[in-house]
C-alpha positions in Angstrom: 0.0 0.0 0.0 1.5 3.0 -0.9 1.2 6.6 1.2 0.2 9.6 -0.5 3.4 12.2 -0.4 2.7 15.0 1.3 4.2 18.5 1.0 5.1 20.9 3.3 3.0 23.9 2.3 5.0 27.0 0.7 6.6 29.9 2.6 4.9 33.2 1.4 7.0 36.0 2.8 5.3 38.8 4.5 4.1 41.3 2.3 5.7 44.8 3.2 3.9 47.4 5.6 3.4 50.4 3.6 5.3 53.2 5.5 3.2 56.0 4.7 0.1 54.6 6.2 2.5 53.7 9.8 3.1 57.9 9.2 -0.8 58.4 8.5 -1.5 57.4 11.7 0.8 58.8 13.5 0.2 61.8 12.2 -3.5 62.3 12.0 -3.0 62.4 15.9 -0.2 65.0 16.3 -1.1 67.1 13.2 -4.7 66.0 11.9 -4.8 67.4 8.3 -1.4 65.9 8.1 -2.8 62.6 8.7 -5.4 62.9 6.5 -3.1 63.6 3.3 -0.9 61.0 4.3 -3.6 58.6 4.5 -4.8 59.1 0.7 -1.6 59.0 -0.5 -0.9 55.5 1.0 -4.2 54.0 0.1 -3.3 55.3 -3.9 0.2 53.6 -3.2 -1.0 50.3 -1.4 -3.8 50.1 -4.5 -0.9 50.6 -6.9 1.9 48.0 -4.6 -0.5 45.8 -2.8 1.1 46.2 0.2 -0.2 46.1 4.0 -1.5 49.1 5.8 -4.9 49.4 4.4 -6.7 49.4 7.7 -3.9 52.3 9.2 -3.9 53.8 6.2 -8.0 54.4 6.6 -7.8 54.7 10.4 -5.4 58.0 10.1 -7.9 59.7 7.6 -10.8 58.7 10.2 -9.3 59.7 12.8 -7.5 63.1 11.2 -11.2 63.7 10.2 -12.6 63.6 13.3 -9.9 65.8 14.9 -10.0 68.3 12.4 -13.5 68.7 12.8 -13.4 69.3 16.2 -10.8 71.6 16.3 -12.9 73.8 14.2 -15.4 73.4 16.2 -13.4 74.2 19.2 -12.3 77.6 17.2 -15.5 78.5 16.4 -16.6 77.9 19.4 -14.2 80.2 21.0 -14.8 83.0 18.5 -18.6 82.9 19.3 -17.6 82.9 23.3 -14.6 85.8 22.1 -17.5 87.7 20.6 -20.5 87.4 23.3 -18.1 88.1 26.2 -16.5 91.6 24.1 -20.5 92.7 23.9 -20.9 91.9 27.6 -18.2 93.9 28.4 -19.2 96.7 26.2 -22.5 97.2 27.8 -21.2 97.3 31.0 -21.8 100.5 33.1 -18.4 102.3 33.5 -17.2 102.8 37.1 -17.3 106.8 38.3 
Protein backbone atom coordinates (compact mmCIF):
# COMPACT_ATOMS: atom_id res chain seq x y z
CA UNK A 1 0.00 0.00 0.00
CA UNK A 2 1.45 2.95 -0.89
CA UNK A 3 1.22 6.61 1.23
CA UNK A 4 0.17 9.58 -0.49
CA UNK A 5 3.43 12.24 -0.42
CA UNK A 6 2.71 15.05 1.35
CA UNK A 7 4.18 18.45 1.04
CA UNK A 8 5.12 20.89 3.34
CA UNK A 9 3.02 23.89 2.34
CA UNK A 10 4.98 26.99 0.68
CA UNK A 11 6.56 29.90 2.56
CA UNK A 12 4.91 33.17 1.43
CA UNK A 13 6.98 36.04 2.79
CA UNK A 14 5.30 38.79 4.55
CA UNK A 15 4.06 41.27 2.34
CA UNK A 16 5.66 44.79 3.21
CA UNK A 17 3.94 47.37 5.64
CA UNK A 18 3.36 50.36 3.64
CA UNK A 19 5.31 53.20 5.51
CA UNK A 20 3.18 55.97 4.68
CA UNK A 21 0.10 54.59 6.16
CA UNK A 22 2.48 53.73 9.82
CA UNK A 23 3.07 57.95 9.15
CA UNK A 24 -0.76 58.43 8.48
CA UNK A 25 -1.49 57.40 11.73
CA UNK A 26 0.81 58.82 13.52
CA UNK A 27 0.25 61.85 12.21
CA UNK A 28 -3.53 62.33 11.99
CA UNK A 29 -2.98 62.39 15.91
CA UNK A 30 -0.17 65.00 16.30
CA UNK A 31 -1.12 67.13 13.23
CA UNK A 32 -4.74 65.99 11.89
CA UNK A 33 -4.76 67.44 8.28
CA UNK A 34 -1.40 65.88 8.08
CA UNK A 35 -2.76 62.56 8.72
CA UNK A 36 -5.40 62.89 6.46
CA UNK A 37 -3.07 63.63 3.32
CA UNK A 38 -0.85 60.99 4.33
CA UNK A 39 -3.57 58.57 4.49
CA UNK A 40 -4.77 59.06 0.72
CA UNK A 41 -1.63 58.97 -0.54
CA UNK A 42 -0.87 55.54 0.96
CA UNK A 43 -4.17 54.03 0.08
CA UNK A 44 -3.28 55.30 -3.90
CA UNK A 45 0.19 53.55 -3.16
CA UNK A 46 -1.05 50.31 -1.44
CA UNK A 47 -3.77 50.12 -4.51
CA UNK A 48 -0.89 50.58 -6.94
CA UNK A 49 1.94 47.98 -4.61
CA UNK A 50 -0.54 45.83 -2.84
CA UNK A 51 1.11 46.22 0.18
CA UNK A 52 -0.21 46.14 4.03
CA UNK A 53 -1.54 49.08 5.81
CA UNK A 54 -4.91 49.44 4.42
CA UNK A 55 -6.67 49.42 7.67
CA UNK A 56 -3.87 52.33 9.22
CA UNK A 57 -3.94 53.80 6.19
CA UNK A 58 -8.03 54.36 6.59
CA UNK A 59 -7.82 54.68 10.43
CA UNK A 60 -5.45 57.96 10.13
CA UNK A 61 -7.88 59.68 7.60
CA UNK A 62 -10.81 58.70 10.22
CA UNK A 63 -9.31 59.73 12.85
CA UNK A 64 -7.52 63.06 11.21
CA UNK A 65 -11.20 63.73 10.18
CA UNK A 66 -12.56 63.57 13.28
CA UNK A 67 -9.89 65.76 14.93
CA UNK A 68 -9.97 68.33 12.41
CA UNK A 69 -13.49 68.66 12.78
CA UNK A 70 -13.38 69.27 16.20
CA UNK A 71 -10.83 71.63 16.35
CA UNK A 72 -12.91 73.79 14.17
CA UNK A 73 -15.41 73.35 16.17
CA UNK A 74 -13.39 74.21 19.17
CA UNK A 75 -12.27 77.58 17.19
CA UNK A 76 -15.53 78.50 16.36
CA UNK A 77 -16.64 77.86 19.44
CA UNK A 78 -14.15 80.19 20.97
CA UNK A 79 -14.78 82.98 18.46
CA UNK A 80 -18.58 82.87 19.33
CA UNK A 81 -17.58 82.92 23.30
CA UNK A 82 -14.61 85.79 22.10
CA UNK A 83 -17.54 87.74 20.58
CA UNK A 84 -20.48 87.39 23.29
CA UNK A 85 -18.08 88.11 26.16
CA UNK A 86 -16.51 91.55 24.11
CA UNK A 87 -20.46 92.71 23.88
CA UNK A 88 -20.89 91.94 27.59
CA UNK A 89 -18.25 93.93 28.35
CA UNK A 90 -19.23 96.69 26.22
CA UNK A 91 -22.45 97.20 27.84
CA UNK A 92 -21.23 97.28 31.00
CA UNK A 93 -21.85 100.49 33.12
CA UNK A 94 -18.37 102.31 33.52
CA UNK A 95 -17.23 102.76 37.15
CA UNK A 96 -17.26 106.84 38.29
Amino acid sequence: MSHPHYQQPGYYPPRRMNGMAIAALITAVLCAPVGIVLGVVARKQIRQTGEEGWGMATAGMIIGVVLTVLWALAFVLWVVLAVWLYREIGDMPLPR
